[in-house]
N, C-alpha and C positions, 0 to 999 in steps of 0.2 A: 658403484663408485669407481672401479676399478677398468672403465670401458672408459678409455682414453685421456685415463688418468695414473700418474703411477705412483706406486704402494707405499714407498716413505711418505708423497703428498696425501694418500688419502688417511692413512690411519688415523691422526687428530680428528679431522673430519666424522671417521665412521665410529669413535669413541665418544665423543659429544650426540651424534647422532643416535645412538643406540641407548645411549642413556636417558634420552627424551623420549624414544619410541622402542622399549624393549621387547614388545610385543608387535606381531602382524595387526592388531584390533588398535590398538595403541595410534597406528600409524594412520589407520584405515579412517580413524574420528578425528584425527587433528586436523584443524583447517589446514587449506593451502600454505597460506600465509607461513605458518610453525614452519613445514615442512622444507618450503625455500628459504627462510633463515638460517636455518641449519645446515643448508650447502651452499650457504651467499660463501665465494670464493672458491668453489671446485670446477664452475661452468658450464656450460653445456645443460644446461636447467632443464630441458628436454626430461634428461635421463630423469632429475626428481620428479616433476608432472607426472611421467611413466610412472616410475615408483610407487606413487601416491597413488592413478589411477588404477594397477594392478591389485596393491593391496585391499581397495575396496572392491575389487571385482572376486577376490581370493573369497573375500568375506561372504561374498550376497552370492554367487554363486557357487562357492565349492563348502561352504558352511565351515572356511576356517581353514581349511588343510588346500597345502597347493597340490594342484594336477600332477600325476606323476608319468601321464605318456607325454611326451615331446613334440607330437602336435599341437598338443592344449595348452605345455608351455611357452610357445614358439608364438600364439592365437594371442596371450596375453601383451599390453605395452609395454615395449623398451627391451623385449626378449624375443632376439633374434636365434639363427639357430646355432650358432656358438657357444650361448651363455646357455638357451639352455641344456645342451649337452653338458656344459660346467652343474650346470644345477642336478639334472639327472645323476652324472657320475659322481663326483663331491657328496651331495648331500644324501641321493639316494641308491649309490653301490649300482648302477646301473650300467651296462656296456655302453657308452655314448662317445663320440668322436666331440672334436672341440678345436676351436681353428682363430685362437685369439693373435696379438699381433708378436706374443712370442715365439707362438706356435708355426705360425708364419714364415718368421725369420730361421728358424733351427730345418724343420723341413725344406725350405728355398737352398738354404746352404747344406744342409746333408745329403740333399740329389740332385745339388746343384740344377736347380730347374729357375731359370729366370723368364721375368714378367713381372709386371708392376702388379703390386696387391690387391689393388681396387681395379682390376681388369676381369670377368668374369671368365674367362678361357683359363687364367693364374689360379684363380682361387677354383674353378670345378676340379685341377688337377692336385691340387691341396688337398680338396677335400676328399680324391679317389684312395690318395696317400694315408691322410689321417684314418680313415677307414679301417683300411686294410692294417694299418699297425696297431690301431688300437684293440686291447686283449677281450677277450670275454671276462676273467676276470681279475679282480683290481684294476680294473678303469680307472677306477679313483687314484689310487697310487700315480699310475702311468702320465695319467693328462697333471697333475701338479709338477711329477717330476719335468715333465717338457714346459711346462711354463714355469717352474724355476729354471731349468735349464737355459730359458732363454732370456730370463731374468738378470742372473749371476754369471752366465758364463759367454755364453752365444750374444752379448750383446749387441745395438745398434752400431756402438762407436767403440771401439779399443779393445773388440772380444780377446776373450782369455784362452785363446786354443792352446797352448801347449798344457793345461790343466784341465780342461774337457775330456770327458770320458769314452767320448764317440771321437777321436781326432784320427785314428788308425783309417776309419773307414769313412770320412768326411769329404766329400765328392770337389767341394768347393776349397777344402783348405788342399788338398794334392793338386787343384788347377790353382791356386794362386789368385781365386774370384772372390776371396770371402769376404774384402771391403766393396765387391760388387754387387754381392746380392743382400736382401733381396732389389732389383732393378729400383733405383729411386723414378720416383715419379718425377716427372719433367718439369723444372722451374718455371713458374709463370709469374708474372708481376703484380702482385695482389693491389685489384683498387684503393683507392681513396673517397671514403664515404666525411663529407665536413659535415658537421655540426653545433647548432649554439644552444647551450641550455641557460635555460631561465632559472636564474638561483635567487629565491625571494628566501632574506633571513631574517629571522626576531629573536635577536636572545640567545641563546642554545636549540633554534628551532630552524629547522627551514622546510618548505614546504616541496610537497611529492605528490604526484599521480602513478597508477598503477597502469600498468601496460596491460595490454589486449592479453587472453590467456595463452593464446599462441604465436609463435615466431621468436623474433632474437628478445632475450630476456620475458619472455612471456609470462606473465604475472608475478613479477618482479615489480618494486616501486622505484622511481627515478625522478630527475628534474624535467621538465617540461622540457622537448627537445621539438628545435626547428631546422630546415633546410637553411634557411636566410636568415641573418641579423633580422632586415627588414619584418619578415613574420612573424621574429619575436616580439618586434617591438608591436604591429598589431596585433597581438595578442593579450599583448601588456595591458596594452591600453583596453581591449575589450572589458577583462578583468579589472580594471579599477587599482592595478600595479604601474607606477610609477617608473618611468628608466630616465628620466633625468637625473644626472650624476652619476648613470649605471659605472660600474668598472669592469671592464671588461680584463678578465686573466688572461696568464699568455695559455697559448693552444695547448694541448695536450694530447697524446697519442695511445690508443686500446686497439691491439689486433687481434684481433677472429682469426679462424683457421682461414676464412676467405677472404676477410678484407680487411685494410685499417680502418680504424674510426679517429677520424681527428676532431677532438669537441673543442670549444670553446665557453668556458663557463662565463655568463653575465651575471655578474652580480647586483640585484636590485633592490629597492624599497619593499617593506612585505605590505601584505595586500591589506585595502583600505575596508574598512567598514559596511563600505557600498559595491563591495564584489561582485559580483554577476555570473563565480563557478557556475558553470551546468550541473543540475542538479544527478545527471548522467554519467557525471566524469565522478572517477575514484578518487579524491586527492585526501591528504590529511598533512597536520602540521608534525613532523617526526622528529620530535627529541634525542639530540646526541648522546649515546647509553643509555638511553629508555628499557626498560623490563620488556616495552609493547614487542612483539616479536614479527619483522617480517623481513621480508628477503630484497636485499639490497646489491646489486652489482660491484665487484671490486671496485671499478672505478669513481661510481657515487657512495661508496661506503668510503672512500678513502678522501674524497673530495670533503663529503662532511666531516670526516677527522680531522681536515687541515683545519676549515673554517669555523670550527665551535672550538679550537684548542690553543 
């Protein structure tokens, strides 16, 4: 939860979380579904899918206990070789290096080495650094203390250097670069992705299909989403949904790390008796605070709060 999320946001999260799934096996049996309702609003869903998919691999192939070489952690999804250096030292007292994005920031500024982070020339020299400082032992100690370090002190914006403990020898605060590094990456204009969703409601009800397992929201449930009005409305029609008298809301705006999404919700008649779903497509009619548990996107989990409230 903690991969490119930060710790005041996740903690609710991972306290709900954990109380659903307090166990590895726990996790490994719940359907999908459980699993992405429980992170609807942290993003990046990827990471739960991973989650999900590791803990079932933990189970069938290591009989319960995780791998404790760093290859095998590294082999598993969603663990790259950062976290699991975190996992080796942390969990199991191991000498392991770790190169998260606070770690990142205190070493760019402590040897003043610039380069954008996601540059692989930046981060090989990172990694020669964390290496070499990281102790044989209390690893564990070391690598928390550098990622609070860069948590509380060494921040992104408004660091604390006169109360930093490393300031005597800080490469970056004696040149006067320390709102420079680490190098930002260079602003580009993130597209514009338009969108119209088809919002059929009854009641306290409106109607979802589930998304493909992979890509943006990937098995996540949503409103039916098109490129063009026009396709929604043949689709409407296909289905045996009504857009006569549709209403159409004003637009509304969801940005991705890469692009915006501007949707537009239609609001329409729910579907008629003589539907014609594909019996292929995932859909269900999904009650506003329903007990049923599945994983819904901020912005369709918030759209249905408006319109059932």
């Amino acid at each position: 939860m903690l991969q490119q999320t930060q710790v005041a946001t996740v903690i609710p999260y991972f306290e709900r979380f954990i109380q659903h799934f307090p166990n590895l096996a726990d996790l490994a049996q719940a359907p999908l579904d459980d699993v992405l309702h429980f992170w609807s609003g942290l993003g990046y869903y990827a990471r739960a899918r991973n989650l999900h998919k590791t803990a079932k691999l933990v189970i069938v192939n290591y009989k319960g206990e995780f791998p404790t070489i760093v290859a095998e952690l590294i082999s598993l999804p969603g663990i790259g070789r950062s976290t699991a250096g975190a996992i080796a030292s942390l969990a199991m007292g191991q000498s392991e290096p770790i190169l998260d994005g606070n770690v990142k920031r205190v070493l760019s500024r402590f040897y003043a080495i610039e380069g954008w982070t996601g540059s692989s020339v930046f981060l090989k020299s990172l990694w020669r650094v964390s290496e070499r400082l990281t102790p044989e032992k209390r690893a564990n100690n070391f690598n928390q203390a550098m990622m609070d370090l860069g948590a509380t002190l060494c921040t992104r914006s408004k660091p604390r250097c006169q109360q930093c403990p490393l300031k005597e020898s800080c490469l970056a605060l004696k040149q006067d670069k320390v709102s420079q590094l680490p190098t930002p990456k260079k602003r580009s204009v993130l597209p514009v992705k338009k969108r119209y969703w088809l919002v059929s409601k009854k009641q306290n009800e409106v109607f979802l299909n589930q998304k493909a397992p992979a890509g943006l929201w990937g098995g996540l449930w949503a409103f039916p989403e098109f490129e063009t009005y026009d396709e929604l409305v043949e689709w409407a029609q296909q289905q045996g949904i009504s857009v006569e008298g549709s209403q159409q809301l004003a637009e509304k705006r969801h940005t991705f790390s890469h692009f915006h999404l501007d949707y537009t919700p239609v609001i329409c008649a729910p579907l008629t008796p003589q539907s014609k779903i594909s019996k292929s497509e995932k859909v269900c009619w999904y009650r506003a605070g329903s007990r049923v548990k599945i994983g819904l996107p901020k912005p369709v989990s918030e759209l249905i709060h408006e319109l059932t409230n």
